[in-house]
C-alpha positions, 0 to 999 in steps of 0.5 A: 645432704642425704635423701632416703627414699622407701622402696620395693627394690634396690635402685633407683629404678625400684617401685617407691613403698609407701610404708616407712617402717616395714619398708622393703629397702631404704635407697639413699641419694648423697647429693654431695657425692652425686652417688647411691646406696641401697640399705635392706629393711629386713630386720623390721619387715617381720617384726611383731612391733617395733619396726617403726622406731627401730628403722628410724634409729636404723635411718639416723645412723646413715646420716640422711637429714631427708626421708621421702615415703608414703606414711610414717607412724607415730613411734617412728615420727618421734624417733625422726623429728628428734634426729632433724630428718625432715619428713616429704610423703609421695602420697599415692605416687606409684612411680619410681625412686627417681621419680619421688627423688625429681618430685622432692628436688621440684619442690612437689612433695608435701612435708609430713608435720604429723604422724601418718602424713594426715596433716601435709603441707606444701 
């Protein structure tokens, strides 16, 4: 399976970015392979509107079932939920790619069932 998590950087070293859409870099973990990737966000990062749903569409075809990030808008919520990708927010961590990774793995992320993540469950 594919994790995609939000961050400021290109590895799993990076800062985690609690936006989704205007994510500096989406890092993706294959757990089957036990490798990583790192796909830049640049063509939403300046976009007037959009950005939400066209990085949802951007993250459907990496093939990743599971996004871990802060927060996720209405328009890109939709655009996710429709493509299976399970949605986890991080909060306020201010931690790592791994450490968000190691949270999720842990079970303690909360699932995001709405958009924003202002309805969060564990």
């Amino acid at each position: 399976m594919k994790i995609a998590i939000t961050a400021h950087g290109q590895d799993r070293e990076a800062q985690v970015d609690s936006r989704f859409g205007r994510a500096d870099y989406f890092v993706l973990y294959d757990q089957e392979k036990d490798t990583w990737d790192c796909l830049p966000n640049t063509q939403n990062l300046e976009a007037a509107h959009g950005a939400g749903i066209q990085a949802g569409q951007f993250l459907l075809k990496t093939g990743a079932k599971v996004l871990i990030t802060g927060h996720v808008g209405p328009k890109a919520f939709k655009v996710l939920d429709a493509g299976e990708v399970k949605m986890y927010s991080f909060g306020d961590m201010n931690g790592d790619v791994k450490d968000a990774l190691a949270a999720f793995l842990a079970g303690k992320l909360a699932t995001v069932t709405v958009p924003n993540a202002l309805d969060v469950k564990r």
